[in-house]
C-alpha positions as CSV (number, residue, x, y, z in Angstrom):
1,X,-3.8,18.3,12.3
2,X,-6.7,15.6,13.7
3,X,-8.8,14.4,11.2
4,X,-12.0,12.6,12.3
5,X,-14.9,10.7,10.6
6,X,-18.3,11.1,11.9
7,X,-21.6,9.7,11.3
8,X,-22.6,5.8,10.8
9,X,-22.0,5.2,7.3
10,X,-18.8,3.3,7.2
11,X,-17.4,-0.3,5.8
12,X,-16.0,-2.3,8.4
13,X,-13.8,-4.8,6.6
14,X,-13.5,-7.6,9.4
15,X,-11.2,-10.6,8.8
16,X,-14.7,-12.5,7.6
17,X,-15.3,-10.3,5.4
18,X,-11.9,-9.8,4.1
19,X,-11.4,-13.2,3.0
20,X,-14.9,-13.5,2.2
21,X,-14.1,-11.0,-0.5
22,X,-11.3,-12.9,-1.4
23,X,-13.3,-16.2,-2.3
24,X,-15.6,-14.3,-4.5
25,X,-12.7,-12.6,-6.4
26,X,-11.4,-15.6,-6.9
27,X,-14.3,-17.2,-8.3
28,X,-15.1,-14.1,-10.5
29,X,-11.0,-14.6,-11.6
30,X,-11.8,-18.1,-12.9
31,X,-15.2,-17.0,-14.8
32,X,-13.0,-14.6,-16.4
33,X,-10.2,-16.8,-17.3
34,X,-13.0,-19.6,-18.5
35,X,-14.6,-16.6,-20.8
36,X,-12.2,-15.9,-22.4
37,X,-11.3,-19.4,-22.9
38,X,-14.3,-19.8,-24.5
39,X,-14.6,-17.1,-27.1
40,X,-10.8,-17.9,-27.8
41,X,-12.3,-21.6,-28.6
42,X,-15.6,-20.1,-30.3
43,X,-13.3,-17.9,-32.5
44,X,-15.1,-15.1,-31.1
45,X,-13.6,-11.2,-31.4
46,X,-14.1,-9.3,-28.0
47,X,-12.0,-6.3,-27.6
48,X,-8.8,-7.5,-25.4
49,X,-9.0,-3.9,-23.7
50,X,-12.4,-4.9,-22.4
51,X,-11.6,-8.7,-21.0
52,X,-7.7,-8.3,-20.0
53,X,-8.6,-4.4,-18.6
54,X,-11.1,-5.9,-16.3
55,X,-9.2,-8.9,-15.3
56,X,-6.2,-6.5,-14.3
57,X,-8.3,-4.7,-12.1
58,X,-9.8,-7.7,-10.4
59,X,-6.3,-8.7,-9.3
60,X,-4.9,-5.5,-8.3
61,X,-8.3,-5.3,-5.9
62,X,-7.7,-9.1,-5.2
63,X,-3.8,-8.4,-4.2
64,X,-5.5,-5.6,-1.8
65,X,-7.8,-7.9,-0.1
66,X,-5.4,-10.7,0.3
67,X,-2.7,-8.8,1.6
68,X,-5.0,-7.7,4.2
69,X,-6.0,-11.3,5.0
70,X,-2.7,-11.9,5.0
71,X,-1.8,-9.4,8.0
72,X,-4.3,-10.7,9.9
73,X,-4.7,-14.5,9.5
74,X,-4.2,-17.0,12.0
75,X,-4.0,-20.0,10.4
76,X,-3.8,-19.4,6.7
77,X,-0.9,-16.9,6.2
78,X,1.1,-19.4,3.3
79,X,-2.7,-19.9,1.6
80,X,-3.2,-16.0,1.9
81,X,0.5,-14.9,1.2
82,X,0.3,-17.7,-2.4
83,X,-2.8,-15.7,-3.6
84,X,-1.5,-12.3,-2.8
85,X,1.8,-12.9,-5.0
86,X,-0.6,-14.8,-7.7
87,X,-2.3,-11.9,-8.0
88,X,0.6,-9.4,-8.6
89,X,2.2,-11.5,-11.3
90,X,-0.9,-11.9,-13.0
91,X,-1.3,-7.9,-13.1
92,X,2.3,-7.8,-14.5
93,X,1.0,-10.7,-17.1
94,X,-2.3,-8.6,-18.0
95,X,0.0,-5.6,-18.4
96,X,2.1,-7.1,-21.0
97,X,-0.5,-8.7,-22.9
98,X,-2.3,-4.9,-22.8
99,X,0.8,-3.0,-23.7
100,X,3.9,-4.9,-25.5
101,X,1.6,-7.7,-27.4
102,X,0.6,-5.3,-29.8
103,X,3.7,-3.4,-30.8
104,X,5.6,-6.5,-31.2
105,X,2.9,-8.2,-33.4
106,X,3.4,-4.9,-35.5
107,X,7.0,-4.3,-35.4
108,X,8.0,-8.2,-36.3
109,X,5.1,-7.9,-39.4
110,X,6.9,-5.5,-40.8
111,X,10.5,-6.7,-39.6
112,X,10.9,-10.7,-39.6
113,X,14.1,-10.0,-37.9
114,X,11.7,-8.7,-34.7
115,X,9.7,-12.3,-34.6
116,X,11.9,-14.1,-32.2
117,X,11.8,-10.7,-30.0
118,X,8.0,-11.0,-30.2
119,X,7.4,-14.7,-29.4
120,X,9.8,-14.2,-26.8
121,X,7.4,-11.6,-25.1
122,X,4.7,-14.1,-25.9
123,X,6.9,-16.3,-23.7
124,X,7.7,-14.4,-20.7
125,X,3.7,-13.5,-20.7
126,X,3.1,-17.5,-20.4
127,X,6.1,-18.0,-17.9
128,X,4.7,-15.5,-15.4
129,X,0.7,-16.6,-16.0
130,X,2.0,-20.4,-15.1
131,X,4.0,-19.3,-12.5
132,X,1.1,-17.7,-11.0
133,X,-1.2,-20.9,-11.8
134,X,1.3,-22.7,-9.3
135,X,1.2,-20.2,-6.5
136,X,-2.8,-20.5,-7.0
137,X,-2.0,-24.6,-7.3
138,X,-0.3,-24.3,-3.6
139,X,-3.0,-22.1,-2.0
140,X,-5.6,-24.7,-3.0
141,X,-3.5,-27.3,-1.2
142,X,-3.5,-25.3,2.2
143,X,-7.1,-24.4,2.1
144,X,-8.2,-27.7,0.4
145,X,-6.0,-29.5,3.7
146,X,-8.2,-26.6,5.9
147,X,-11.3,-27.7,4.4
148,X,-10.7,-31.4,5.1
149,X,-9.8,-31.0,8.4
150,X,-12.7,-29.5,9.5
151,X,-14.9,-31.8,8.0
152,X,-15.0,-31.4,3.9
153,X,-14.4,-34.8,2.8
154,X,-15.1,-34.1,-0.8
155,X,-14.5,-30.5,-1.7
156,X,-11.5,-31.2,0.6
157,X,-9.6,-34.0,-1.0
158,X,-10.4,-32.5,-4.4
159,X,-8.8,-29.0,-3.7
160,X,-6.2,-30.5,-2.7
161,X,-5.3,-33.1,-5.4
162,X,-6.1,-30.2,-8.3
163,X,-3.9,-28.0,-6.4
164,X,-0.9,-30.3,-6.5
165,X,-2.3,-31.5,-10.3
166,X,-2.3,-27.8,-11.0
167,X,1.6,-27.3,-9.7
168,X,2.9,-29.9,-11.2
169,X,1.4,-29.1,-14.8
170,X,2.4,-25.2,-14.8
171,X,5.7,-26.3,-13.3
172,X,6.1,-28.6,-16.0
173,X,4.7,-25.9,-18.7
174,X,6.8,-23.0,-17.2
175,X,10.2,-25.2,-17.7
176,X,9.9,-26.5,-21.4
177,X,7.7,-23.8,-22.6
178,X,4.8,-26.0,-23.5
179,X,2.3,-22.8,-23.1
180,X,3.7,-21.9,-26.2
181,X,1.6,-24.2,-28.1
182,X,-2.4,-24.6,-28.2
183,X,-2.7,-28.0,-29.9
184,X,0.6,-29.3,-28.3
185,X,-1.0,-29.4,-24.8
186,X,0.6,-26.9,-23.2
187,X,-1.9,-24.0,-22.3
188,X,-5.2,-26.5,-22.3
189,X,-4.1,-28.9,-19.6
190,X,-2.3,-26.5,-17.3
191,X,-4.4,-23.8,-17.7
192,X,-7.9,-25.9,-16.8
193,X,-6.4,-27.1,-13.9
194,X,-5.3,-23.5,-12.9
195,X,-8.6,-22.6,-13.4
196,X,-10.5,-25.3,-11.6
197,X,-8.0,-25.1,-9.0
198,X,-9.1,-22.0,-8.7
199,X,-12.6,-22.4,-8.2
200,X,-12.3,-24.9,-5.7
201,X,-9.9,-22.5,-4.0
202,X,-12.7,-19.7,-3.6
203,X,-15.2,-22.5,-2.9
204,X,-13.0,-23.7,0.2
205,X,-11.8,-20.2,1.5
206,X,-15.5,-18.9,1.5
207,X,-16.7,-22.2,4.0
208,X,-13.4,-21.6,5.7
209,X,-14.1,-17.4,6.3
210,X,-15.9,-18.0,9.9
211,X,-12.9,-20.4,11.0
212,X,-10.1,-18.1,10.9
């Protein structure tokens, strides 16, 4: 059986307008991230359903669209390919948070034995969130070293030294488990350059969208 679609009304998603997408995903990623930053800073109580819900579903659309960048690129397939994977584990990282932070918070109030069990949920959350700060870290090197090469002596340069900056500090917080600890500099310095990394990474794929 044929099945055929008539009339004008479709969406062409062209390579442009593929990675387009993708720089503007990114870009909403980081407001998100710096949000919730914020109101964690602010002490202020926002319903986790609401932020981490909506972040999930940002990078399961932003795992769509890179992908499909991905299949397609010409130059950029280790940028597109780092941002496709960043985006899975930080579904899997949302998804935790959502559905085992909670239970374990519970079960190890009412159990001390459970505490390590919990923390060490805690811990795997933080492992994969870092781990995907460095694949984010990486894809702002390739596009920051497209950017530069076509011209972009300052976004350029920039990308690419928070990219690496951003690598080297998750690296370094995924191995000891530094995330672990606000005020002992774990999340605060890797994080914020994950995040900024981030930005400039949407900044540079959107002027790079007509090149590839």
């Amino acid at each position: 059986m044929s099945y055929y679609i008539t009339g004008e009304a479709h969406m062409d998603f062209t390579q442009q307008r593929t990675v387009q997408i993708v720089a503007i995903l990114l870009l909403l990623a980081a407001a998100t991230q710096a949000l919730y930053t914020g109101l964690y800073i602010a002490e202020v109580s926002v319903p986790r359903e609401i932020l981490w819900g909506g972040e999930g579903l940002l990078f399961v659309i932003l795992a769509a669209f890179a992908g499909s960048a991905l299949a397609t690129t010409k130059r950029y397939s280790l940028g597109f390919s780092a941002i496709a994977f960043a985006a899975v584990l930080n579904v899997v990282q949302v998804g935790i948070g959502l559905t085992q932070f909670g239970p374990f918070r519970e079960a190890s109030g009412n159990l001390e034995a459970l505490e390590p069990v919990a923390a060490s949920v805690v811990a795997l959350s933080f492992f994969i969130y870092n781990a995907a700060k460095i694949l984010l870290g990486l894809a702002a090197l390739v596009f920051g070293l497209g950017c530069l090469s076509r011209g972009g002596k300052i976004i350029g340069p920039l990308t690419v030294l928070v990219g690496v900056i951003a690598m080297i500090t998750n690296t370094f917080v995924m191995s000891y488990g530094l995330s672990m600890s606000i005020t002992g500099g774990g999340i605060m310095p890797s994080g914020a350059s994950g995040v900024l990394a981030t930005i400039l990474l949407g900044i540079c794929v959107l002027g790079l969208s007509k090149d590839d």
